[in-house]
Every structure is written in C-alpha cells, then in structure tokens.
C-alpha distance (Angstrom), angle and dihedral (degrees) to the residues before:
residue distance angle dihedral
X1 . . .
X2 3.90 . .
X3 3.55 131.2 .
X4 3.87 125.4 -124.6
X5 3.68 122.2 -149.4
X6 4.28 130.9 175.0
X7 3.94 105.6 -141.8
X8 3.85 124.6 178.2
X9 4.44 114.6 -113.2
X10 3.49 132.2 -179.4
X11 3.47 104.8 -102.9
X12 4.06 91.7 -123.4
X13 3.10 88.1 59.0
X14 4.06 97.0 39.6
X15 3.86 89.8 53.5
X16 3.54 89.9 47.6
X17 3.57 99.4 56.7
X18 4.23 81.0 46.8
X19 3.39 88.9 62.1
X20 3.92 95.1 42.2
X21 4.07 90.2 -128.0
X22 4.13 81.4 118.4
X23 3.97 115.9 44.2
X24 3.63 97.5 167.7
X25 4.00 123.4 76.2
X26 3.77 110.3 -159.5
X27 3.68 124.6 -150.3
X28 4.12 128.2 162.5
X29 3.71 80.6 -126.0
X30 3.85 148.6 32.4
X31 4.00 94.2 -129.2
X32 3.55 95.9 -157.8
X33 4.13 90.9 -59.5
X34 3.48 121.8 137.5
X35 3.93 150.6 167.0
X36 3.39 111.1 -40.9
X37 3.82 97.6 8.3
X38 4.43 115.4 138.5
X39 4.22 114.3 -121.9
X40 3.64 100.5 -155.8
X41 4.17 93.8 -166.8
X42 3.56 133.2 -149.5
X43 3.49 110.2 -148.2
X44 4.18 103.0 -139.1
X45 3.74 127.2 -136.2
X46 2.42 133.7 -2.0
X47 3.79 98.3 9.3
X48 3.99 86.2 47.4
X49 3.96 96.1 174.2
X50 3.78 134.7 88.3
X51 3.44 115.6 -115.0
X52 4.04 100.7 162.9
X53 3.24 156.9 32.1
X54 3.87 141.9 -155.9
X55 3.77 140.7 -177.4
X56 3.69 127.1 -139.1
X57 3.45 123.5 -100.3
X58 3.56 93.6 -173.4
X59 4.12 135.6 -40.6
X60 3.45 114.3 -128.1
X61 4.21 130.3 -167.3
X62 3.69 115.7 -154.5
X63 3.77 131.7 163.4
X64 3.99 102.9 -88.8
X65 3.89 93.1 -108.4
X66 3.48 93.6 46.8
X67 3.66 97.7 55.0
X68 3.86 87.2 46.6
X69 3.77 87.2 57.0
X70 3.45 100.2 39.6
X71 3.92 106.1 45.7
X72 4.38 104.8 8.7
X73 3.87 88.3 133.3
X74 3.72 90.2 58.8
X75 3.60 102.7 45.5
X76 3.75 96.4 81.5
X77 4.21 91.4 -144.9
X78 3.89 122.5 88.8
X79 3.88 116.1 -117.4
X80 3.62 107.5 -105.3
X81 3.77 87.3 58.3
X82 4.63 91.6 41.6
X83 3.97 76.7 57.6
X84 3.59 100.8 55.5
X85 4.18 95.3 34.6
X86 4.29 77.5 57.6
X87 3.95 102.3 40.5
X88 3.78 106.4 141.6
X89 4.79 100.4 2.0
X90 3.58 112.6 108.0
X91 3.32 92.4 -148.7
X92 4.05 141.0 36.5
X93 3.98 118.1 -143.3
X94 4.13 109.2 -152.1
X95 3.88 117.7 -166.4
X96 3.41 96.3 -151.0
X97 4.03 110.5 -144.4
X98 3.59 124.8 -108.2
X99 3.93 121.9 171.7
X100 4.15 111.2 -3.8
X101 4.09 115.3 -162.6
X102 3.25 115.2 -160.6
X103 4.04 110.4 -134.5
X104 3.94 132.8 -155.9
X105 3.82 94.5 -105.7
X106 4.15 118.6 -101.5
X107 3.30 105.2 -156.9
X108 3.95 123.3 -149.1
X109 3.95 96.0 -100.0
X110 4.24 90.6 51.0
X111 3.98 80.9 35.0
X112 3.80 90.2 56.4
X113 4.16 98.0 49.9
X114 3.39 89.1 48.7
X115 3.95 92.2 49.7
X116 3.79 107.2 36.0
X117 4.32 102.5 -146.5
X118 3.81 92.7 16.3
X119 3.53 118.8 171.8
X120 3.71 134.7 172.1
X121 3.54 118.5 -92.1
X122 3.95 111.1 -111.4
X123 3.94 81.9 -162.7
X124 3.80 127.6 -23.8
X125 3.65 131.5 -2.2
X126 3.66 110.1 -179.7
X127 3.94 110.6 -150.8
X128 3.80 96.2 -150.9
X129 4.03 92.1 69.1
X130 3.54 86.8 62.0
X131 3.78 109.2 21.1
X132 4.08 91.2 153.2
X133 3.50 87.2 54.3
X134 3.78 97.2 54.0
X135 3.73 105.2 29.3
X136 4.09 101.6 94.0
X137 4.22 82.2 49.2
X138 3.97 88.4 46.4
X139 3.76 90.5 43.8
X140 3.72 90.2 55.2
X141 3.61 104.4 60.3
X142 3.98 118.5 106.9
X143 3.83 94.8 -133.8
X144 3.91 108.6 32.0
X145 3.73 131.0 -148.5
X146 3.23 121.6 -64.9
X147 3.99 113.8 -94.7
X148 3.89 100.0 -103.3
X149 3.46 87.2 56.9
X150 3.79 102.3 99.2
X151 4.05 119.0 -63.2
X152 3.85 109.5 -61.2
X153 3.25 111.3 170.1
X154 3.58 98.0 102.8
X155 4.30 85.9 65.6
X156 3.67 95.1 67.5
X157 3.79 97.4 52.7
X158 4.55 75.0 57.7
X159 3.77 97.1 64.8
C-alpha cells in the first residue's frame, strides 16, 4: 500500500511538473516518501490551490553535484538558483515523477471549508495521520487517488 502526502511547491515549478517539462521533484530530504507514494501538491502563492497530483516513480539521493550532472535538464530550475536551494546538504533527494493527474483546481478558501484549521504545509503533511480530517477535500478531487493509496471507497458514496 502507498502513502499519500500534501506538500507545498512553487507554482513554477508545480506547473512544470503539470506539463511534464520537469520530472524530478527536489527536496534536501526524503521525508519518509518513497516509491510509489502520491504528492498531492499545493501550488504556493500566489496560485495557493492544488491542482495536481503525482506518484513516485522512484526517490533518489545523490551527492548535490552529481544530481546536477546527472539529471540538470530535468530539474526545471536554472543552476545558480539549484546552488542556492542546496547551500550547506551534502546530498539532494529527487522524487522522480511517475503518473501526474491533472485536477480541477481547489483553491485555499474552498480548501479551507472543506478542512476546518487548514494551513499550508511548510513541508509534508501526510493525509493518512488524519484521514477524517482530509476525506471531504480528498473526496472532492476530479481524478482521485490512485487505488493503493489507502481504502477509498467510502469517498465516492460522499459526492
């Protein structure tokens, strides 16, 4: 079974990874994610709604250099600023990306009914800790989770 998480991305870099122009999501850590995992993202300011989602192919941790070298044209950011997101990690963790689904956007107000005390991630927020919490939001996106993503069923009886 996979796990399903809602982190925070640029939304450059969000819309990039929509259009499959960037296949590699970088993080200075793995943060528990792995293989086959689901990154529901919340496209930051001043987008602030999620409008995708995309599995994990696999996560991969590389000296920083190395994963410059090896996979730059994937990235989707230019060097100077790779450098600076990296400044003092040994190493850079890439989740590379498997299937993307394109969502109709929730935006942070419809994002907050649905989630009473929402706030954006700052890094992970894994929706299994919480599922209760999450499932009206989960229920409401127009392509759901995969099904190895924890047991749904019970959100399309919601809609």
């Amino acid at each position: 079974m996979s796990a399903a998480a809602l982190i925070s991305i640029k939304p450059i870099y969000a819309n990039q990874i929509l259009n499959r122009t960037k296949t590699i999501e970088l993080r200075k850590s793995s943060m528990g994610l792995n293989q086959g995992d689901v990154i529901l993202v919340y496209s930051s300011a001043p987008e602030q709604r999620i409008s995708l989602w995309f599995q994990i192919k696999t996560v991969e941790t590389l000296p920083v250099s190395e994963m410059w070298d090896r996979y730059h044209n994937q990235l989707g950011i230019d060097h100077a600023d790779y450098l600076s997101y990296f400044t003092d990690a040994e190493a850079a963790v890439g989740f590379h990306v498997g299937e993307v689904q394109s969502l109709t956007p929730i935006h942070l107000r419809q994002i907050e009914q649905l989630v009473p005390g929402f706030v954006p991630p700052q890094g992970l927020m894994w929706l299994k800790d919480e599922f209760g919490r999450f499932e009206k939001l989960l229920a409401e996106l127009s392509s759901p989770l995969p099904s190895s993503v924890f047991a749904q069923q019970s959100l399309f009886s919601i809609r």
